[in-house]
C-alpha positions as CSV (number, residue, x, y, z in Angstrom):
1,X,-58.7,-33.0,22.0
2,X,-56.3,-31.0,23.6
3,X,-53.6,-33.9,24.7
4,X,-54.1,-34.8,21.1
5,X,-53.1,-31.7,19.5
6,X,-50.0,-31.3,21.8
7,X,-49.2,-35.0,20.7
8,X,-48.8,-33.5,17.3
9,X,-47.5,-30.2,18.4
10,X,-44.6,-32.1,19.6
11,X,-43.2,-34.3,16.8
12,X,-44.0,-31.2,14.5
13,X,-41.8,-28.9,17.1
14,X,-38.8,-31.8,17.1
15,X,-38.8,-32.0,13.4
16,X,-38.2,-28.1,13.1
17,X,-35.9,-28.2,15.9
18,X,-34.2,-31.1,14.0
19,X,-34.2,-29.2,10.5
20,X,-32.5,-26.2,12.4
21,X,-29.6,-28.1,14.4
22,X,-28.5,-29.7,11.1
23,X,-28.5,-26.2,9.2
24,X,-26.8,-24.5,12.2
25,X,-24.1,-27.7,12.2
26,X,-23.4,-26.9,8.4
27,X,-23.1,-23.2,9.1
28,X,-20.8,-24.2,12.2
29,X,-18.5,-26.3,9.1
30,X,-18.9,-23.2,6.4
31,X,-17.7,-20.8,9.1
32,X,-14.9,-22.8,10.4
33,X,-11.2,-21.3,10.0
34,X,-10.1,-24.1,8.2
35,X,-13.0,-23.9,5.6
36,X,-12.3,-20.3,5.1
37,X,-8.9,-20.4,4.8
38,X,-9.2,-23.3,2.1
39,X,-11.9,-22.1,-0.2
40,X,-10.5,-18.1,0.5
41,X,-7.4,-17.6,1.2
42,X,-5.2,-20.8,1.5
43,X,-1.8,-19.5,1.3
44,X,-2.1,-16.6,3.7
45,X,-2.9,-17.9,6.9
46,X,-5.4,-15.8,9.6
47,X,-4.4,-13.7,11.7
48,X,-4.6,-15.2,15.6
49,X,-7.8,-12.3,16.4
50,X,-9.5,-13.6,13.7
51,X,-9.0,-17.4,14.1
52,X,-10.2,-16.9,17.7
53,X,-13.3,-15.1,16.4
54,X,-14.2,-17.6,13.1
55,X,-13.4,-20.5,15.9
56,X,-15.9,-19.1,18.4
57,X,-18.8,-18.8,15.8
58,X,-18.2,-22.1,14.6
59,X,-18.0,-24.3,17.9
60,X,-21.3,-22.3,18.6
61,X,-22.9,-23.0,16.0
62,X,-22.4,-27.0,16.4
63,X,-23.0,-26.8,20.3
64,X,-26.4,-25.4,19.2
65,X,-26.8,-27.4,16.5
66,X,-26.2,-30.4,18.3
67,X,-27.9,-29.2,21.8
68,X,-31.6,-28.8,19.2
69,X,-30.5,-32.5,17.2
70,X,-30.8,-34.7,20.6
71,X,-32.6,-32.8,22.7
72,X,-35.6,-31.6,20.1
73,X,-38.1,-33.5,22.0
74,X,-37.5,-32.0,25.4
75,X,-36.3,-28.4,24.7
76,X,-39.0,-25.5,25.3
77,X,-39.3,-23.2,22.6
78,X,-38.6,-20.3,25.2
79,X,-35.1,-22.1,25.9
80,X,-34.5,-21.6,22.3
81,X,-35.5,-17.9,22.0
82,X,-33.2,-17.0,24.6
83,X,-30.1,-19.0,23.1
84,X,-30.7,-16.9,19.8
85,X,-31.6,-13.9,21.7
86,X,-28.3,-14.4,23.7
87,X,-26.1,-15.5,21.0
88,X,-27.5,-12.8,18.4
89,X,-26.5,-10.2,21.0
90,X,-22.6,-11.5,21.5
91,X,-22.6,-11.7,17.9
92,X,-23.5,-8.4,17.1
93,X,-21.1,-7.3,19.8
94,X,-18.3,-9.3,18.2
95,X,-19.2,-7.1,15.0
96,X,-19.3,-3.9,16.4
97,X,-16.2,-4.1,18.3
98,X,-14.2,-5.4,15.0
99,X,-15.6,-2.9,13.0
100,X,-14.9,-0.3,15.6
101,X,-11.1,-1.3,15.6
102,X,-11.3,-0.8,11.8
103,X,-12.6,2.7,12.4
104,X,-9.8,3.3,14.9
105,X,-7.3,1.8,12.6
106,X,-8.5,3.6,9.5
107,X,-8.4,7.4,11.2
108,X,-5.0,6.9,13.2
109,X,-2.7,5.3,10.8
110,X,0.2,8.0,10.4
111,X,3.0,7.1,12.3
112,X,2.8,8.3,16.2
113,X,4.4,11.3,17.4
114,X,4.3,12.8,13.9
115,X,3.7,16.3,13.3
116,X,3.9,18.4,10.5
117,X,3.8,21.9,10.5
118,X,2.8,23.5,7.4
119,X,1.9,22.0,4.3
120,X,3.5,19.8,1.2
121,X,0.6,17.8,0.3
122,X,-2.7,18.5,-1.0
123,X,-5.6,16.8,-3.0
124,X,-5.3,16.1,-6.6
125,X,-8.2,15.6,-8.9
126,X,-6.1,13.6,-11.5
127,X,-3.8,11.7,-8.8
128,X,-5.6,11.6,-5.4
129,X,-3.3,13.3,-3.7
130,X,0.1,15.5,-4.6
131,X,3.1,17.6,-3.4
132,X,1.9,21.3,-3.6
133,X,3.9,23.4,-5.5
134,X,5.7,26.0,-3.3
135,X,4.9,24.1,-0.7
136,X,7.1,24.1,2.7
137,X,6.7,21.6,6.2
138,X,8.5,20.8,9.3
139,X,8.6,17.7,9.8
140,X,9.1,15.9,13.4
141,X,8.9,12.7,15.1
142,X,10.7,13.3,18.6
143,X,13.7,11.3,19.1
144,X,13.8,10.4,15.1
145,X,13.8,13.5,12.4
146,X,13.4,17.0,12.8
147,X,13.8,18.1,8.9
148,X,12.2,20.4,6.4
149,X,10.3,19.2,3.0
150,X,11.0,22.4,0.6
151,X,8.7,22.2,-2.7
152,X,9.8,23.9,-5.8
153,X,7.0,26.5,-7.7
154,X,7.1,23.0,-10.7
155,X,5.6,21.0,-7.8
156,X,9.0,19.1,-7.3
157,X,11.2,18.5,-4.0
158,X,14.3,20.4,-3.6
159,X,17.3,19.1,-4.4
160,X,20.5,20.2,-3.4
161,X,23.0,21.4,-5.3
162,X,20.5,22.7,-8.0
163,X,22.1,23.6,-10.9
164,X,20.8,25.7,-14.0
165,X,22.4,23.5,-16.3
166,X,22.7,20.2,-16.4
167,X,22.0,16.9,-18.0
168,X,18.2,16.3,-16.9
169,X,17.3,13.4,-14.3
170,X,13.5,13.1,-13.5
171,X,13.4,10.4,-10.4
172,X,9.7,9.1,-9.9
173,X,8.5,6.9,-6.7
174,X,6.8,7.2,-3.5
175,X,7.8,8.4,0.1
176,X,10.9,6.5,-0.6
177,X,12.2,8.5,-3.5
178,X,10.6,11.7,-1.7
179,X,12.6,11.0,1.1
180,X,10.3,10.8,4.0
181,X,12.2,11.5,7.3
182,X,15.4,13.7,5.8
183,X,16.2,16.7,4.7
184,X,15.7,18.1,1.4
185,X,20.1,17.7,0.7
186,X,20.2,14.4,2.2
187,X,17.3,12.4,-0.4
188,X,19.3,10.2,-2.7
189,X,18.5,12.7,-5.9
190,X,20.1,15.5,-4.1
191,X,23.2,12.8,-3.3
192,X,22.9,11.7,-7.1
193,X,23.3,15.6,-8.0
194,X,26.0,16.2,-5.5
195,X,28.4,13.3,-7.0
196,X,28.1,14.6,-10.7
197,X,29.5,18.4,-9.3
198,X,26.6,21.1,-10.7
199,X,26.8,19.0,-14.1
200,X,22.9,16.9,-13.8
201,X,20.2,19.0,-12.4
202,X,17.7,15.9,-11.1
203,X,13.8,16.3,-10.4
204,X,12.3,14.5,-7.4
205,X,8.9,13.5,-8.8
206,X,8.5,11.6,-5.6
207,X,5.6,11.3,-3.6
208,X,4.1,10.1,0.0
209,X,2.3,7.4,-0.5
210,X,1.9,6.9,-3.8
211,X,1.5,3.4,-5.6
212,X,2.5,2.5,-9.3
213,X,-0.6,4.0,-11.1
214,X,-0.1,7.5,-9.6
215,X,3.7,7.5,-10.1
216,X,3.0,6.4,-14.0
217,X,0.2,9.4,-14.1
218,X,2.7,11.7,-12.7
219,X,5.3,10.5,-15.0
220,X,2.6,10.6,-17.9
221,X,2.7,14.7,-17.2
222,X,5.8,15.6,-17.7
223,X,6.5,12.8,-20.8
224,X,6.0,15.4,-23.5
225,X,9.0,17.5,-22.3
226,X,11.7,14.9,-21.9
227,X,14.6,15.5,-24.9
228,X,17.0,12.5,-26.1
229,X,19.7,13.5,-23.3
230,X,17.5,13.4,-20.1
231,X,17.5,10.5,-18.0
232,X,14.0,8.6,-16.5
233,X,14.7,7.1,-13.1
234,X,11.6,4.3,-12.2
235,X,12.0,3.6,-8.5
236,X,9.8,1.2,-6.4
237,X,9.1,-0.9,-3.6
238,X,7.2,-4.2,-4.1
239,X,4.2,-2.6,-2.1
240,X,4.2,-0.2,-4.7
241,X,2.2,-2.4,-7.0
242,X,-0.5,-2.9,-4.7
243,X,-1.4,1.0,-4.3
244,X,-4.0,1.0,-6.6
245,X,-7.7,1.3,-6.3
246,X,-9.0,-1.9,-8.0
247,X,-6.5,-3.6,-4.4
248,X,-8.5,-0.9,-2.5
249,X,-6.3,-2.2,0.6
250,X,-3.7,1.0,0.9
251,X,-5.6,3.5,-1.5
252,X,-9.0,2.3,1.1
253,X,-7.0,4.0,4.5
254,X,-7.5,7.7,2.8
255,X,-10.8,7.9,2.7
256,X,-11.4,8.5,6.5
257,X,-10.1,11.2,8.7
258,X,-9.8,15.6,7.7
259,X,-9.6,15.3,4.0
260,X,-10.8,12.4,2.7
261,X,-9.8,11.0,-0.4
262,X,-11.9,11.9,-3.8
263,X,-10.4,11.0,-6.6
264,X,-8.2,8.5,-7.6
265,X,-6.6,7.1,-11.0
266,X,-7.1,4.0,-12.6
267,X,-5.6,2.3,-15.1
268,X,-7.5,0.2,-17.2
269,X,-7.5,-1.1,-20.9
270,X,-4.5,0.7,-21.3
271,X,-5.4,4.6,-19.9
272,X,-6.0,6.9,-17.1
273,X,-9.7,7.1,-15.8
274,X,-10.3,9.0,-12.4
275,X,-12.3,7.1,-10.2
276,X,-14.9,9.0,-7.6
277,X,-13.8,7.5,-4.3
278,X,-15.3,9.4,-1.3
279,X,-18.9,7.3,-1.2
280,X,-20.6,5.8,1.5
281,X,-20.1,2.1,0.1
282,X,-16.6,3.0,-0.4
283,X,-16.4,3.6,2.9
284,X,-18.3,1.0,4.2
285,X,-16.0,-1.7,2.0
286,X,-13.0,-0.3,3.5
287,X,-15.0,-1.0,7.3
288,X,-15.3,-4.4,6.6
289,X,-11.6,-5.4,4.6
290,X,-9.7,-4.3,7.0
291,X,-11.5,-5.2,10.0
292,X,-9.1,-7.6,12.0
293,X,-12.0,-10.3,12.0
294,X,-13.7,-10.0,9.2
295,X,-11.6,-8.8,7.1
296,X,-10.2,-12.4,7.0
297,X,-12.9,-13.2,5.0
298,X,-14.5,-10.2,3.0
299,X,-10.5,-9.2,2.0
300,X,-9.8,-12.1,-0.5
301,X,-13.6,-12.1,-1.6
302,X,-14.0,-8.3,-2.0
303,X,-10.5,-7.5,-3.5
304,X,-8.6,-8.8,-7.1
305,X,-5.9,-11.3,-6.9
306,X,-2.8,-10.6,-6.8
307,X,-1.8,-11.3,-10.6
308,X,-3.8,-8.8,-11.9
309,X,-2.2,-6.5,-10.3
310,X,1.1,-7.9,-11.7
311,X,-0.1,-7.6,-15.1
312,X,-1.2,-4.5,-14.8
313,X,2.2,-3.1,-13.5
314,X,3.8,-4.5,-16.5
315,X,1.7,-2.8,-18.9
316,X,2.1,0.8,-17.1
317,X,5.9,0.4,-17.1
318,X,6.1,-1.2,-20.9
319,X,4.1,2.1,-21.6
320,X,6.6,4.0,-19.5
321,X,9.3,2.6,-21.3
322,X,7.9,3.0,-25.1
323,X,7.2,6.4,-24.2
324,X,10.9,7.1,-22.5
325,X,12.3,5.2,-26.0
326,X,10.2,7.1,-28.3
327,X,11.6,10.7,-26.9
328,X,15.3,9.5,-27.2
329,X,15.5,9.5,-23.7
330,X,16.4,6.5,-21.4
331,X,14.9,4.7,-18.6
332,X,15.9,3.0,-15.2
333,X,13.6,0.9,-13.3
334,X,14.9,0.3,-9.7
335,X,13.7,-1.9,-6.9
336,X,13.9,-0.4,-3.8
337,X,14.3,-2.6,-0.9
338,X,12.4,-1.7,2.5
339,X,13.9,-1.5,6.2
340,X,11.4,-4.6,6.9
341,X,12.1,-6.6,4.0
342,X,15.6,-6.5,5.1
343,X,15.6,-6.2,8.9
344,X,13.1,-8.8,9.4
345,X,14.8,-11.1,6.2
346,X,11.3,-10.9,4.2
347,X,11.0,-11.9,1.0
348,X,9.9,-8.9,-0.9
349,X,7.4,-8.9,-4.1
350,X,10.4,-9.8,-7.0
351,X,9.7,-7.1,-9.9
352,X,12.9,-8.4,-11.8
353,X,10.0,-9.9,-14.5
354,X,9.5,-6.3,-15.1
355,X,13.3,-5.3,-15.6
356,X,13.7,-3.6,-12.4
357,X,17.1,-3.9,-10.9
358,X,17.8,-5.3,-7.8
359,X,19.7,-3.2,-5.5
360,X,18.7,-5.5,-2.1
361,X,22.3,-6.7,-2.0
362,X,24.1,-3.6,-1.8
363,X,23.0,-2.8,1.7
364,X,25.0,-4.6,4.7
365,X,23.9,-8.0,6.2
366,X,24.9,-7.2,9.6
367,X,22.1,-6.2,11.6
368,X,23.4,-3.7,13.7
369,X,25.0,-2.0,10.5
370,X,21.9,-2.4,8.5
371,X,20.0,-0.1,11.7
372,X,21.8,2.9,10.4
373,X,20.6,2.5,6.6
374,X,16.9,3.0,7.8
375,X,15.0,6.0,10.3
376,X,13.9,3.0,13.0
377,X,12.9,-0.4,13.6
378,X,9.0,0.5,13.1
379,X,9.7,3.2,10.4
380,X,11.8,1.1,7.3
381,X,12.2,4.2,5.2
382,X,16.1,5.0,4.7
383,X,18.3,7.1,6.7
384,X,20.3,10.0,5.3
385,X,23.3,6.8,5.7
386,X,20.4,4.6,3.2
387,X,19.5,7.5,0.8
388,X,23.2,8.1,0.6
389,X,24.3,4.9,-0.7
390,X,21.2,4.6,-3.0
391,X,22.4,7.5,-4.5
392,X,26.1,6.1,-5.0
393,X,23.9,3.0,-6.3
394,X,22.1,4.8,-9.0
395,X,25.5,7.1,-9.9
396,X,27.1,3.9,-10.3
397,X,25.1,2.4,-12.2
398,X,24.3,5.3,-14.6
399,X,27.7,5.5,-15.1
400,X,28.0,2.0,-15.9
401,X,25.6,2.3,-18.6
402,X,27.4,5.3,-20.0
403,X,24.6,7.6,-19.4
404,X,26.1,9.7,-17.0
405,X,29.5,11.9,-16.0
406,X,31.8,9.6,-13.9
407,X,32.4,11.3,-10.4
408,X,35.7,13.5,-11.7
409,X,35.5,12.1,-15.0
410,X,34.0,12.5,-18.9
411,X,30.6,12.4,-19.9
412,X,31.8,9.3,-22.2
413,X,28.5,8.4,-24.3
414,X,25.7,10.5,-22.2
415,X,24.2,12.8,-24.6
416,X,25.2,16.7,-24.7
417,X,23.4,18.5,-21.3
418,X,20.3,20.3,-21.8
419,X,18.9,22.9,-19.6
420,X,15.9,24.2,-18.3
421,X,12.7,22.8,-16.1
422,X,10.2,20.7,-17.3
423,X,6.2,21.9,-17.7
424,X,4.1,20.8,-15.4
């Protein structure tokens, strides 16, 4: 009786054995780059950490599979609980160490070497984050900048020359418009102000960091008080688009390290809500998408498609600009190019579909001439030289429009100045 029941024991052992090298050759083909990359992401290919890693699960999972499909009638069943045993713990080491890179990456992602000293930003419970009113820094990275961020008692950046009267300029944007690494006279709204000589008194609505929902909050603010005379400046880059919290990607990196982010605007069906952000699932999401390894995989599947965010853009700025229109006043929407997109010859996210105006060919093609437009090779924000001729850009092409004083010249068709800061 007992040969016979190990007679049995064995063709029933082989057929499980069987069942589970097939299964583990399909999940060896479902986790294979290639399958991946077709069914998730196939126009973005992975990056070489993460092909290495989807390539190692994969070619393990057929060497298994095939080890248990031809030899199922010889293989002990405590051979088998050590291969899973084994290959469940370098599995769960391959997962701990990519998510512990995302950790690392998510706390340490301000440029090295920076150092502020004092404080311009603070948290915002309408736009995540903001530029505190009264606010003053030192800002240094050693060998780079050593400058100073001044923030009027409106919550605005200085510009220089600041005039009490003047035709009105509100500039919106991110840390480009801000002017991340110069001074508060060199930013290209304190370059805009010097060329019209104490006659346009410009507000820098700027902000570090911010994406295209939290600029058009911002703007939404201060919409009430524009008059027919003032002048809105739109500025972006194509990142810009992407800084929102349904693309989680950019907005994600702020909810880890001293004050992490809790609240966050959203636009959806055509208004501002205020998402809560600072959850443990939140958190955990952001682990996972921007893991090096599997973030290959959980990004495109986690995160909305990049149209969406495209359509949603063009609604906020249509709204910007019906809102601009119905006030008398006028808008500009500018594309700011970035010290990558031009160093490195990338093709930047084309917002012309949204009437922005491209201003990528006004910088110089020469490399080592385009260096001196932008802070360093690892840092593409502009120089005082790059916020300088954006500046003569936008006068230019104010001008042009006959919205603005020409440098020595008439007013032409710009309204009659105004005077006087906005309400906050």
């Amino acid at each position: 009786m007992g040969h016979e029941a190990l007679d049995r024991k064995v063709p029933d052992q082989a057929r499980c054995f069987l069942a589970v090298g097939v299964s583990l050759l399909a999940v060896g083909v479902l986790l294979h780059e290639w399958t991946i990359s077709y069914f998730v992401q196939p126009s973005s290919p992975f990056r070489l950490t993460a092909r290495v890693h989807w390539w190692y699960v994969s070619l393990n999972a057929w060497g298994i599979g095939l080890w248990l499909i031809f030899w199922r009638n010889k293989i002990q069943p405590i051979a088998v609980i050590a291969t899973s045993l084994l290959c469940s713990l370098t599995l769960f080491f391959l997962l701990a160490v990519d998510l512990a890179r995302s950790y690392a990456a998510l706390t340490h992602h301000s440029p090295r070497g920076r150092v502020v000293i004092g404080e311009y930003l603070i948290p915002d419970e309408e736009l995540g984050w903001t530029v505190k009113p009264g606010g003053k820094a030192r800002v240094v990275r050693e060998g780079w900048y050593d400058v100073s961020y001044n923030i009027g008692p409106e919550g605005f950046r200085r510009t220089i020359p600041d005039p009490e009267i003047g035709q009105r300029v509100y500039v919106l944007g991110d840390s480009f418009a801000f002017g991340w690494g110069v001074n508060d006279d060199e930013t290209f709204s304190s370059r805009l102000a010097e060329r019209q000589n104490d006659r346009v008194k410009v507000f820098n609505l700027g902000v570090d960091g911010y994406g295209i929902t939290q600029i058009y909050a911002r703007f939404s603010k201060i919409q009430a008080n524009l008059e027919s005379s003032d002048i809105v400046i739109f500025t972006l880059i194509g990142d810009d688009i992407h800084r929102t919290w349904p693309d989680f990607m950019f907005v994600s990196r702020q909810l880890f390290g001293r004050r992490p982010l809790q609240h966050f605007p959203v636009f959806e069906d055509g208004a501002i809500r205020i998402e809560q952000t600072n959850s443990i699932a939140n958190k955990l999401k952001a682990l996972f998408v921007h893991a090096p390894w599997l973030g290959s995989a959980c990004g495109p599947l986690l995160l909305r498609s990049s149209e969406k965010a495209i359509e949603d853009a063009t609604h906020m700025i249509a709204k910007v600009r019906d809102l601009v229109e119905a006030r008398g006043a006028r808008l500009m929407l500018i594309q700011l190019p970035t010290g990558a997109e031009l160093q490195r010859n990338q093709i930047p996210l084309d917002l012309s579909d949204l009437g922005a105006l491209q201003i990528r060919n006004r910088f110089p093609t020469d490399p080592k001439t385009l260096e001196l437009y932008f802070i360093s090779r690892d840092d593409g924000h502009y120089s005082s030289k790059g916020h300088r001729l954006v500046g003569d850009i936008l006068q230019e092409e104010l001008t042009k429009r006959g919205w603005m004083f020409a440098p020595g010249g008439d007013i032409g068709p710009a309204r009659a100045a105004r005077s006087g800061a906005p309400d906050t």
